[in-house]
N, CA, C and O of each residue as an XYZ file, in Angstrom:
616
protein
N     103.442    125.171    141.988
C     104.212    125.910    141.016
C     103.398    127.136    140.606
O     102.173    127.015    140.592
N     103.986    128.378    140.249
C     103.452    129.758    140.211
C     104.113    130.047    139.038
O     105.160    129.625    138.548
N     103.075    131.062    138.598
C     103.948    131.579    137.284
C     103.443    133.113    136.426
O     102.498    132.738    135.732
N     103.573    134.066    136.268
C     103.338    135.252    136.190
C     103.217    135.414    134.180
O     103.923    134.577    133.618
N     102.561    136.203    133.379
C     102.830    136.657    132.653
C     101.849    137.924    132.387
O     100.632    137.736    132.414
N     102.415    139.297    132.113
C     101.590    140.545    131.716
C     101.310    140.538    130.153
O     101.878    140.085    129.159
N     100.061    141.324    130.445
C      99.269    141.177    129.256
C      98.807    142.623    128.836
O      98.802    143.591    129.596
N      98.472    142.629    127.697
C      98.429    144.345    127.546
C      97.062    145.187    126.773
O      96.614    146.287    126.451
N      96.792    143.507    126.775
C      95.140    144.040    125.745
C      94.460    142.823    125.629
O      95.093    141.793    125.400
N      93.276    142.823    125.756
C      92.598    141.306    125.264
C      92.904    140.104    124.519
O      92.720    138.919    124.797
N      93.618    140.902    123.103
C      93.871    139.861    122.441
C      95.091    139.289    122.936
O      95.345    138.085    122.895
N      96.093    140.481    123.563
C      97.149    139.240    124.344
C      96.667    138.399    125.294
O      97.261    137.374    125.630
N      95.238    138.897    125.926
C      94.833    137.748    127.161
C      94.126    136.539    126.697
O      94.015    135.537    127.403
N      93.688    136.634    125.601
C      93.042    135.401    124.692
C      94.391    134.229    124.263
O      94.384    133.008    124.420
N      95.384    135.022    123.738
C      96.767    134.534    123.100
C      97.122    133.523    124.435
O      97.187    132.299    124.325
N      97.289    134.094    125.422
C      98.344    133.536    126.466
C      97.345    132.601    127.002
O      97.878    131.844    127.814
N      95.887    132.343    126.819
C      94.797    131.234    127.250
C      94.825    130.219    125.977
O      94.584    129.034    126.210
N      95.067    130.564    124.841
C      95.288    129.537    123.504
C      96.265    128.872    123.700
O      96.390    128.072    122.773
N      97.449    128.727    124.819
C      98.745    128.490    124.586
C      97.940    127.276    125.559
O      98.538    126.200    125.534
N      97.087    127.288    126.133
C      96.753    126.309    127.750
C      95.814    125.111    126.632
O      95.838    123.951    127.044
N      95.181    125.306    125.554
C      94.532    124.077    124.672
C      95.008    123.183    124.012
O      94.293    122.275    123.587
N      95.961    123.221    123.841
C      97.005    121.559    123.110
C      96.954    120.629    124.273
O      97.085    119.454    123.930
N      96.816    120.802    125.428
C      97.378    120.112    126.650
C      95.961    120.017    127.401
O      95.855    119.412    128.468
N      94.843    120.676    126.752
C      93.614    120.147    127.574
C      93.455    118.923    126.788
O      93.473    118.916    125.557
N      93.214    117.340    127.916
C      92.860    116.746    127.069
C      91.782    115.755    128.127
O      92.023    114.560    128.305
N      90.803    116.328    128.659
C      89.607    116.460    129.479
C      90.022    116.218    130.455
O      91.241    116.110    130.588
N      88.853    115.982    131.869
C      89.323    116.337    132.895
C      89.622    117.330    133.861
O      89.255    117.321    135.036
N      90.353    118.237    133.256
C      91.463    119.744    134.175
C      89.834    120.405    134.762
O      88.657    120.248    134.437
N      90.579    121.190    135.776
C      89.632    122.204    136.122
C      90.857    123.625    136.167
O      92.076    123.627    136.342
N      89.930    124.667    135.937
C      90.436    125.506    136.026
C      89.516    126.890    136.740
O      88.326    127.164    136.587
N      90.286    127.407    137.333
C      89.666    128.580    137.959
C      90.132    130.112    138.068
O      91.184    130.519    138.561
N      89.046    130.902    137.461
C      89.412    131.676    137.100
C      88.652    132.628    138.199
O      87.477    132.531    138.556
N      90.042    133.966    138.823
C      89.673    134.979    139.861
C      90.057    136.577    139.722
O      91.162    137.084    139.914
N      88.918    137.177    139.361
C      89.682    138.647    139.427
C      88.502    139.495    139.896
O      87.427    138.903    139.994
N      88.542    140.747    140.189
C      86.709    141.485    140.284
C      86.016    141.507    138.567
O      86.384    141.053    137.484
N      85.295    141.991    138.868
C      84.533    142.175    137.833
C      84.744    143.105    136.730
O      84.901    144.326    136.725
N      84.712    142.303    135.866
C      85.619    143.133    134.238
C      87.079    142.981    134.330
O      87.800    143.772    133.722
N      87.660    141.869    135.160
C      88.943    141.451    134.992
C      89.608    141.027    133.791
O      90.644    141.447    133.275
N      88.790    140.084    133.432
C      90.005    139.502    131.862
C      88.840    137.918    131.972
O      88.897    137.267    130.929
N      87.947    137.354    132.977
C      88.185    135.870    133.247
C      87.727    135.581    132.099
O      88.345    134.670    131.549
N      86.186    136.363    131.066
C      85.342    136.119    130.066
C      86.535    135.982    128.674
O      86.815    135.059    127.908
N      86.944    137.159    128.801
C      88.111    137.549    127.469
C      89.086    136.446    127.841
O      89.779    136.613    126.837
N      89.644    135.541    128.417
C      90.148    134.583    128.761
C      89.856    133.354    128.565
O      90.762    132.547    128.356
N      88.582    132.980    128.591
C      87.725    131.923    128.060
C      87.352    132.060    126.970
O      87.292    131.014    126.322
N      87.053    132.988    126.456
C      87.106    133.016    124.686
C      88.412    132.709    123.835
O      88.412    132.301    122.674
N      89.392    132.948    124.528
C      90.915    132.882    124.007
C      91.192    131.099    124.101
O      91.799    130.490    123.220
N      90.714    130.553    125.133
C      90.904    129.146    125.076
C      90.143    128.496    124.191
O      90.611    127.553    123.551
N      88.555    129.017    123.999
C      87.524    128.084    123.657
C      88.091    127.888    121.952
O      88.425    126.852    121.376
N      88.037    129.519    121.364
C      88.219    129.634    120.001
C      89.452    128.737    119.305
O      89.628    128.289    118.172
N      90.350    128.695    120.774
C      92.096    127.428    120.719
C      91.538    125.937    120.384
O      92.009    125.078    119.639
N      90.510    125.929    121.099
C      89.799    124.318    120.896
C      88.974    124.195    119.981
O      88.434    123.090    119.935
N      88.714    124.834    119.326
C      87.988    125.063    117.967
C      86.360    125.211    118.453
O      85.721    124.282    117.958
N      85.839    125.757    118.956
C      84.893    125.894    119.504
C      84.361    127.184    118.665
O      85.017    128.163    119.022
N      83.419    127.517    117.693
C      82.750    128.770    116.801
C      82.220    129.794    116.855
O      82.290    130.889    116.297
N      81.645    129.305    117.631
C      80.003    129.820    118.330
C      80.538    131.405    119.556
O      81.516    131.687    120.249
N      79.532    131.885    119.296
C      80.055    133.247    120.788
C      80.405    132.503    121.901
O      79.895    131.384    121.835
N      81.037    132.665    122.848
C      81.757    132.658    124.237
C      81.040    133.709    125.386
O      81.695    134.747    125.479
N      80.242    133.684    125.982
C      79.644    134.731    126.815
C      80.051    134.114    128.380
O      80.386    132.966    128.671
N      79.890    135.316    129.270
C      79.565    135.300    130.324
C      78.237    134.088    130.822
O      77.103    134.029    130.346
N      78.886    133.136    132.005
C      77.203    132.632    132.398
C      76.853    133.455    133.856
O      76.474    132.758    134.798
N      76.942    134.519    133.994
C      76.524    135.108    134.598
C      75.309    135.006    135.146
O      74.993    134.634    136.276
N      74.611    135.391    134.190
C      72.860    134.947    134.744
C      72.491    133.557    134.812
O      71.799    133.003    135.667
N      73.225    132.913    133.471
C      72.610    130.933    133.705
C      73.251    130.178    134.776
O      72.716    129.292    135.442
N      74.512    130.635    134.885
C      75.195    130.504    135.771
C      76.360    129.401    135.784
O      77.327    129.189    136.516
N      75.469    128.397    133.879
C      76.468    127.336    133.499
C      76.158    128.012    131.963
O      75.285    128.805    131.610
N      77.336    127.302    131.153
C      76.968    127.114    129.881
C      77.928    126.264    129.897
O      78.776    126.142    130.781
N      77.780    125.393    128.510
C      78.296    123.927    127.938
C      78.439    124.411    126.747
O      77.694    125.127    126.078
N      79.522    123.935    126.520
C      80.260    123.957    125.171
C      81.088    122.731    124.829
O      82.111    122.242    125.310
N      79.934    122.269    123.390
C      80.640    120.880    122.992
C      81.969    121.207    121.664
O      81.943    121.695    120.534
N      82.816    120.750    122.375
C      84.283    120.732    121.298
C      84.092    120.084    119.902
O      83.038    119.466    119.752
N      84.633    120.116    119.247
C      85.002    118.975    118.150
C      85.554    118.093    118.047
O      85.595    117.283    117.121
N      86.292    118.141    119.428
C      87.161    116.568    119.693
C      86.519    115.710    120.567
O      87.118    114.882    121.254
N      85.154    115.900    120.569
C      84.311    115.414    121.597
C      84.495    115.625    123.266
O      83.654    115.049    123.956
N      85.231    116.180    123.758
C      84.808    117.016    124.662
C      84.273    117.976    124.777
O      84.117    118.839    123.913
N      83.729    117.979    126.387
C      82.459    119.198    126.375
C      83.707    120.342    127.434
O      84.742    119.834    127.866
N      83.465    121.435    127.633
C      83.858    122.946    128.458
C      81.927    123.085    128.981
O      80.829    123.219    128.441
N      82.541    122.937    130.386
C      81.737    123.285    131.167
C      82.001    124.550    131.746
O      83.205    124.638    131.985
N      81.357    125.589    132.078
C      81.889    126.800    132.071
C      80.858    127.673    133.525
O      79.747    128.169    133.342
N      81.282    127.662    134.297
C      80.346    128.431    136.018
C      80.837    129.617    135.842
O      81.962    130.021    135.547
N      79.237    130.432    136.195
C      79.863    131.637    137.512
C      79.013    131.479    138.279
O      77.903    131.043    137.974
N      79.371    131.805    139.438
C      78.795    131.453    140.727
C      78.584    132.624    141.356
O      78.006    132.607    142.443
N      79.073    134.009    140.705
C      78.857    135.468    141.228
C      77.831    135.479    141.794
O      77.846    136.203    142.790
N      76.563    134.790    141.518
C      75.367    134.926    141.476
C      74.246    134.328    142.920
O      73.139    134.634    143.363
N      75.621    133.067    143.335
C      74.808    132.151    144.375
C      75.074    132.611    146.087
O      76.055    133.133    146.615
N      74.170    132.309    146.482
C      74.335    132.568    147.669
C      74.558    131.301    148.899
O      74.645    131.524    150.107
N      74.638    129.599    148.072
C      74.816    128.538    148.287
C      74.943    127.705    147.023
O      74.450    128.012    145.938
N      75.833    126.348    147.346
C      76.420    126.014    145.775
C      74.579    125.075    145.319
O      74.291    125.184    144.127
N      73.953    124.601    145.843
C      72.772    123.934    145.871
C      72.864    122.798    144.957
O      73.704    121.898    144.945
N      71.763    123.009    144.122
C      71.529    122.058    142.558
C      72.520    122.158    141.980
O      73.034    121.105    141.602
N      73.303    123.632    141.621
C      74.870    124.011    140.926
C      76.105    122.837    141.180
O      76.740    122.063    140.463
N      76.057    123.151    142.508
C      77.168    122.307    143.503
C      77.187    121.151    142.803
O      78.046    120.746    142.020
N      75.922    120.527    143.232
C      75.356    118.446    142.518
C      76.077    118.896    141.313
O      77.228    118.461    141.267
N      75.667    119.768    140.163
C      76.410    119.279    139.008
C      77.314    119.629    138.643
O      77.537    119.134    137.538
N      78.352    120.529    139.090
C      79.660    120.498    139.568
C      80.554    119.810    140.003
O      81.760    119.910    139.779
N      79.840    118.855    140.843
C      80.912    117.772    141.157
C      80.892    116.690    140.156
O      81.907    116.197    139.665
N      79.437    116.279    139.824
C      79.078    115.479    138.613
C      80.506    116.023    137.756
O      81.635    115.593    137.991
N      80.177    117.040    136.742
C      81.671    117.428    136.295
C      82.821    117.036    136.620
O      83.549    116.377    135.879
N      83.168    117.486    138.026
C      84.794    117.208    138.285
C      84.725    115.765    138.623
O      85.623    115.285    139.314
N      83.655    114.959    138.165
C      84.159    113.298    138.058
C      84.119    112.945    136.457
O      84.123    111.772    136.084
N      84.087    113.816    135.730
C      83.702    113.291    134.045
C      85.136    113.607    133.180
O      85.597    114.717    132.915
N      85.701    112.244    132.820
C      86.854    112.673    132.041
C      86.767    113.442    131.244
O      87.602    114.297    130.951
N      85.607    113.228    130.710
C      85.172    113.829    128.808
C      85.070    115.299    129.339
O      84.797    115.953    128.332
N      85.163    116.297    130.585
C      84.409    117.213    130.828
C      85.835    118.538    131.031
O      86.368    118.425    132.135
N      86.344    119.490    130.295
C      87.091    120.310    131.291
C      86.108    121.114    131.818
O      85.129    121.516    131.188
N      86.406    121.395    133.173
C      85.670    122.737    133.950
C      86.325    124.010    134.205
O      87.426    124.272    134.688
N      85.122    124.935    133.641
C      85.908    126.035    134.393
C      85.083    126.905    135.188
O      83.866    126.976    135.021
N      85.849    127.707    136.231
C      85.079    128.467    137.251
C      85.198    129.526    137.133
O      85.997    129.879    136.266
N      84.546    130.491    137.853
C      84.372    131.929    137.987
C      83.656    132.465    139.060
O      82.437    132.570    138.930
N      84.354    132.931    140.410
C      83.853    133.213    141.377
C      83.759    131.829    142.715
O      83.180    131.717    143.795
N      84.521    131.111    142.028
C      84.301    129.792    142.761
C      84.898    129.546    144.632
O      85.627    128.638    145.032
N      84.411    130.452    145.295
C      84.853    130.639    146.491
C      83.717    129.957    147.342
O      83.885    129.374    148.413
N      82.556    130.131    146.684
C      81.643    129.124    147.422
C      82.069    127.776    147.728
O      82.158    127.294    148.857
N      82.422    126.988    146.200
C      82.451    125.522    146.757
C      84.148    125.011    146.302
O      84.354    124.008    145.619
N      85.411    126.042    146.904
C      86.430    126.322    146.668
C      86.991    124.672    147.538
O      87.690    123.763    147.091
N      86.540    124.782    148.464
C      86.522    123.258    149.405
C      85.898    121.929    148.631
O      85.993    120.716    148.817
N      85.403    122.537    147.935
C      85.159    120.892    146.973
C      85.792    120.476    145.571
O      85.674    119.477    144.863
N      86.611    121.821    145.456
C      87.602    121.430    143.881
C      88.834    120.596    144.476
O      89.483    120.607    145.522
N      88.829    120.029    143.545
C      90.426    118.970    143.529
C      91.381    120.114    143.513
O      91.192    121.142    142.863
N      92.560    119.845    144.369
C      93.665    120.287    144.589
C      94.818    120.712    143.534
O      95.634    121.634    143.530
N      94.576    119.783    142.753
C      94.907    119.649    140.847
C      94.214    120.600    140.111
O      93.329    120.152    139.382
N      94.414    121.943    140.120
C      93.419    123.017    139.403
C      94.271    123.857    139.129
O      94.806    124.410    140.090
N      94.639    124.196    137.940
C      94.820    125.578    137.573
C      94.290    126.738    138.158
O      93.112    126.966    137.887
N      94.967    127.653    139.013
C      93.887    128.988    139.362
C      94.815    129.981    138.519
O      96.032    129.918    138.345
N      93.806    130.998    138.005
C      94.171    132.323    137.216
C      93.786    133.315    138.383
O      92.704    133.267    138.969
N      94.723    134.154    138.635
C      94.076    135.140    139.141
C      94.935    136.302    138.316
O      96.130    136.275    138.022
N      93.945    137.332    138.038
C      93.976    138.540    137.208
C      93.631    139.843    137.583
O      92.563    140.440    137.711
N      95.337    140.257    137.789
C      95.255    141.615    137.986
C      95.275    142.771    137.527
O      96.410    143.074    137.158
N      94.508    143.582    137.377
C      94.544    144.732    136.772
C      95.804    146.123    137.105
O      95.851    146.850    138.096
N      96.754    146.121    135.833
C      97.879    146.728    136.205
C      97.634    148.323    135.004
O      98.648    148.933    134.666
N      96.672    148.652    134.655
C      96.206    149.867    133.618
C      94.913    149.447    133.134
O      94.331    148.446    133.551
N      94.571    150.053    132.446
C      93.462    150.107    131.544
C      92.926    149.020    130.750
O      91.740    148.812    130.495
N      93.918    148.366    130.395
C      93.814    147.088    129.230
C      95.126    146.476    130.340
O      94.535    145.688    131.078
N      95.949    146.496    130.566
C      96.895    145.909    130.867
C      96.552    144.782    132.231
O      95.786    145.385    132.983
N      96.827    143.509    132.737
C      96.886    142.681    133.402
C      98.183    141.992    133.697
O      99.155    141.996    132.941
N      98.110    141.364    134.933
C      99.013    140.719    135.329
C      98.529    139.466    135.521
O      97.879    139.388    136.563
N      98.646    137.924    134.575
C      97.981    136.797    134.969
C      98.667    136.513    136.166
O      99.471    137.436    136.301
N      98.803    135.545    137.324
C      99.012    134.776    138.037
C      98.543    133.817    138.144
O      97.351    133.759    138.446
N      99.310    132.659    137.933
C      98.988    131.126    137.212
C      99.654    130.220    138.959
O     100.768    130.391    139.453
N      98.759    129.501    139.398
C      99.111    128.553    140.309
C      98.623    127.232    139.876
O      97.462    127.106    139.485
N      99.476    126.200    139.924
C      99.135    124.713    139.631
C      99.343    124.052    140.994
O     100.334    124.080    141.725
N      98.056    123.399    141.165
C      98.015    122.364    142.591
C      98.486    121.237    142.331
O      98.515    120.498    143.315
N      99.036    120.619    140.990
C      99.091    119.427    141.088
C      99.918    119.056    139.779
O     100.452    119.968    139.147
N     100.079    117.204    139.194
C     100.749    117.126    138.025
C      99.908    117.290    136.917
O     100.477    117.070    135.848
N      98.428    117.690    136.825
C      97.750    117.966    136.080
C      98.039    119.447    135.538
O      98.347    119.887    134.431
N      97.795    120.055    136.856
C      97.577    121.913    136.354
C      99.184    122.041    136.211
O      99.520    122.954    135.457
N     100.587    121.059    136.981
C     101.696    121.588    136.127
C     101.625    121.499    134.864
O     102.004    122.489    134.238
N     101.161    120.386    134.140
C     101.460    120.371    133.342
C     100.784    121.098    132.132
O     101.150    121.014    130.960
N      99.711    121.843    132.630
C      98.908    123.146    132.185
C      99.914    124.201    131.899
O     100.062    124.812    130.841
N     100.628    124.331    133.082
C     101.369    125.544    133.508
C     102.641    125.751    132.433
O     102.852    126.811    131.844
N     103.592    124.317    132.264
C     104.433    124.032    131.579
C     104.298    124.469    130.066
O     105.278    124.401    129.324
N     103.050    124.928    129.613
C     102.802    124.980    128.340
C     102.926    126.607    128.378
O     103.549    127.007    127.394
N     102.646    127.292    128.950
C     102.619    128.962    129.217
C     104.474    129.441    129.084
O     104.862    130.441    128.479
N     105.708    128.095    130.065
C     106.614    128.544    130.006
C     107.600    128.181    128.522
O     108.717    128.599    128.216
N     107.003    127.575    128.055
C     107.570    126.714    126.512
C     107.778    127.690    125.798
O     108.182    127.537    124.646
């Protein structure tokens, strides 16, 4: 299932990622694809701040993970992988992740170990249609990420 919505400024791209947190309820993976300075960061802040999460939202660009513990006792595991040139030590705890209920994941750049995500994933891909303006493109592999998806068309 596919599903489109344009966006016109950050805070609409934060808005339309807050609508995807009532329905995380651990587990999901999600993956997020655009070049660089797409929307994926401003996108993950829009979800995290949905889950009540306080604290800044950054890029893991350089760490390459960051963890973010919820208040509902789940953790947001959060990759970019821009950085690797093999999934290695990353990979090991990546999959660790996509076996942890308590855990949502999310990706960024995840073409390296694209063959080892479950089929059940939300992918974002984000296109740049102006200056501020985007075009999300929402694909769900499965009855998990539909039912991700289902919350965007409500």
């Amino acid at each position: 299932m596919t599903y489109g919505i344009s966006t016109t400024d950050s805070a609409a791209t934060q808005a339309v990622a807050a609508k995807l947190a009532p329905r995380l309820k651990g587990g999901e993976v999600i993956e997020l694809a655009s070049d660089l300075g797409g929307g994926k960061t401003t996108f993950t802040q829009g979800l995290m701040r949905a889950l009540g999460y306080k604290d800044p939202v950054t890029s893991p660009t350089f760490a390459l993970s960051q963890i973010y513990a919820l208040p509902s006792g789940l953790e947001v595991h959060h990759y970019d992988l821009y950085r690797l040139g093999e999934s290695g030590v990353v990979g090991d705890e990546l999959a660790e992740d996509l076996r942890d209920p308590q855990v949502i994941t999310i990706l960024e750049w995840a073409g390296l170990v694209r063959d080892e995500l479950p089929a059940d994933r939300l992918r974002v891909e984000f296109e740049p249609t102006g200056d501020t303006d985007r075009q999300l493109h929402f694909t769900a592999g499965g009855p998990v990420s539909t039912h991700l998806l289902e919350a965007l068309r409500a």
